[in-house]
N, C-alpha and C positions, 0 to 999 in steps of 0.2 A: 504494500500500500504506500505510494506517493505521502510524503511530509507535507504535513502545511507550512506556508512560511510562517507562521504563527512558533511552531513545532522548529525551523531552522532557527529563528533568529534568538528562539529561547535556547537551543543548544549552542550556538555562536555568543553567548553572552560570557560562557565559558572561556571562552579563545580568547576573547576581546581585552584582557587584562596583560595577558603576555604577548601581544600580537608585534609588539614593538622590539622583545627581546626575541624572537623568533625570527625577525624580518632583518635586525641587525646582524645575529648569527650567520646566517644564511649569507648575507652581504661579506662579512669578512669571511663565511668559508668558499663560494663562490668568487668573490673578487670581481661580480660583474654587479649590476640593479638589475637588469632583466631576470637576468639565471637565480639569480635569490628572489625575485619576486614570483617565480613559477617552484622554486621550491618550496616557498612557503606554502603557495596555494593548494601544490598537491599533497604536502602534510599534513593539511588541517583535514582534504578532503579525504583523503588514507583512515584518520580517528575517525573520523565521520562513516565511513563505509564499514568500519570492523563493529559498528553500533556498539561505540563507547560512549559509557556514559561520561557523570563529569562527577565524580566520588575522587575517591583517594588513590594515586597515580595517575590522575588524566592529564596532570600539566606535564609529567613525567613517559608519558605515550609520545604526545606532541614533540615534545625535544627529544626524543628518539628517530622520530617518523622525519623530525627536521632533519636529522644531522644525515641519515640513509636518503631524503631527496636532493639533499645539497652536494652531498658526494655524488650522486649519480649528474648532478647537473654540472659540476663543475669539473668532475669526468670524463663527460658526455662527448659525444660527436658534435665536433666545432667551438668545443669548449675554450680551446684554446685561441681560436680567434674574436672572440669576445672582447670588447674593449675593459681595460683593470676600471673601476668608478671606486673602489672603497674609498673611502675617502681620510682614513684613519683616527686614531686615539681625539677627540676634542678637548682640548685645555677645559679645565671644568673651572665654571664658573667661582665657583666655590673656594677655590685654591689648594683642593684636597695633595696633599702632596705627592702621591704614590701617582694618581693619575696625572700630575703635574710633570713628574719624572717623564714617566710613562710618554705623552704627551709630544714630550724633545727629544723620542729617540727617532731614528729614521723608520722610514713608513715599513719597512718589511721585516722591521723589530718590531713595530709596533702589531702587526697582524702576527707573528710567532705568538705573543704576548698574550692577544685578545683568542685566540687557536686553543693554547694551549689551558689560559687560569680560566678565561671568561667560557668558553666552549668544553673546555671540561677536554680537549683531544690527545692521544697520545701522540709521543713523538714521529712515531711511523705515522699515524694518520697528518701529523704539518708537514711532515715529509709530501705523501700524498698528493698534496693540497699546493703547496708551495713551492715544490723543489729544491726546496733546502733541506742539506742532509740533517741527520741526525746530531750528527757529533755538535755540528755547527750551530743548529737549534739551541742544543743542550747549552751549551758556552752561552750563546745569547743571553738565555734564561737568566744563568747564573751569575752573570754579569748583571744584568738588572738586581736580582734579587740581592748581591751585595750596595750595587748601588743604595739600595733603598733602604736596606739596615745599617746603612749610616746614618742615614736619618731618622733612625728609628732610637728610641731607648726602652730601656730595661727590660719586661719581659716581651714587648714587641719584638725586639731583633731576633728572638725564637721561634716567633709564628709570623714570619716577612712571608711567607708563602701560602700559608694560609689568608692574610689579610691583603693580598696584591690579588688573588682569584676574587676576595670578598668585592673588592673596588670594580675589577672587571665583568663580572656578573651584573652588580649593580648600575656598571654604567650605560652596559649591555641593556637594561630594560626602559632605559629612556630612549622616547620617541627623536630618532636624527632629523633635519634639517629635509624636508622630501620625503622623506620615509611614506611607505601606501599608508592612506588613514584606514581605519577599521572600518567604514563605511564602504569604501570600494574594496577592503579587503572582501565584506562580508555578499557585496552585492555579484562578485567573481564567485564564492564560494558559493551561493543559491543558484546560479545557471549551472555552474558544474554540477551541483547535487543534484538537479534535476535532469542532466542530461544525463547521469550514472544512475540515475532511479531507472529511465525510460530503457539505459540499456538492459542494467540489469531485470526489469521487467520481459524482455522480451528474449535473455537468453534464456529465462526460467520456464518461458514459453516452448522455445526450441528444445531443451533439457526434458520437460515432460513428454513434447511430441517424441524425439526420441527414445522414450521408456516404453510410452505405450506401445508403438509401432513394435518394439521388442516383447513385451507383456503378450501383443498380438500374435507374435511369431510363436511364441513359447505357446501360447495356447494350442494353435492348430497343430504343431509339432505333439504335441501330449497327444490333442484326439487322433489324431493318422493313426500313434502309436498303439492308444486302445483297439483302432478301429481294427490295426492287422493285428495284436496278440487274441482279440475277440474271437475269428473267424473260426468254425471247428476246421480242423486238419482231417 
């Protein structure tokens, strides 16, 4: 049975809270605006078709379902001719200092940075993504991470890594400059869902025709069967 939009827009009320850190992620693991704007879309519509609800793990579906359509998008056939748009780390307002550092490194420190604390990614996976090796990742890191616990005191400079992911995450969920607003995210997300209802309506169509037509077959095969062990000899 088709959704009303009544039924989408009350499930999409769900999304609509992190649609801004999903859209960001997506940007820094793609490296393009298009290619994270169609990954986002197809991982909202991915939860959406597994008929999930929105209890306990569903922001946790979502950023899964993100990270598996950003990789295949940034992946993908002609991925690599895609124009770079991230636009990297923004000086925060605020003056918070870790993203202040953050901020002044060069742009392919700063997407390592936002990969690895903000995106939660292993090293193999910015490898992946980036083209930069491992080794070389790795040193990045930890060259920031010393940077930062100098300006860190007392028991900060024992959790520099724990609290440089906390900063990325969180900057991660603010809406960027351009970023799709949730309204045409959500209004992309109703045609799609109705275009994957209508399909999926109609493969469940073909799916039954082919059972019966087999149900058919099986039957007349049994009666033949009676009809010749029947006959006396």
């Amino acid at each position: 049975m088709q959704q009303t939009s009544d039924q989408l827009r009350s499930w999409f009320r769900n999304v609509e809270p992190i649609c801004a850190e999903l859209f960001n992620a997506a940007h820094a693991m793609c490296g393009n605006y298009d290619l994270a704007e169609y990954a986002l879309r197809s991982a909202i519509l991915d939860v959406w078709l597994q008929n999930a609800g929105s209890g306990m793990g569903f922001r946790e579906r979502l950023r899964s379902a993100l990270r598996r359509e950003a990789f295949d998008a940034a992946l993908g056939p002609g991925a690599d001719e895609a124009e770079f748009t991230w636009p990297g780390i923004p000086s925060p307002r605020d003056g918070e200092p870790i993203l202040s550092l953050a901020a002044q490194e060069r742009l392919e420190t700063q997407r390592l940075l936002v990969l690895r604390y903000g995106c939660g990614l292993s090293l193999r996976a910015v490898n992946q993504l980036t083209g930069v090796s491992q080794a070389k990742a790795r040193s990045e890191l930890e060259r920031f991470e010393a940077r930062c616990r100098r300006g860190l005191s007392g028991q900060d400079r024992s959790r520099a890594e724990a609290l440089i992911a906390r900063r990325m995450k969180r900057m991660l969920g603010r809406p960027a400059p351009g970023s799709p607003q949730p309204g045409q995210v959500y209004r992309a997300f109703e045609a799609e869902a109705g275009g994957a209802q209508l399909t999926e309506h109609r493969v469940s169509r073909v799916v039954t025709g082919v059972l019966a037509a087999l149900l058919a077959l099986v039957c007349a095969g049994a009666f033949w069967l009676f009809a010749v062990l029947s006959q006396p000899h």
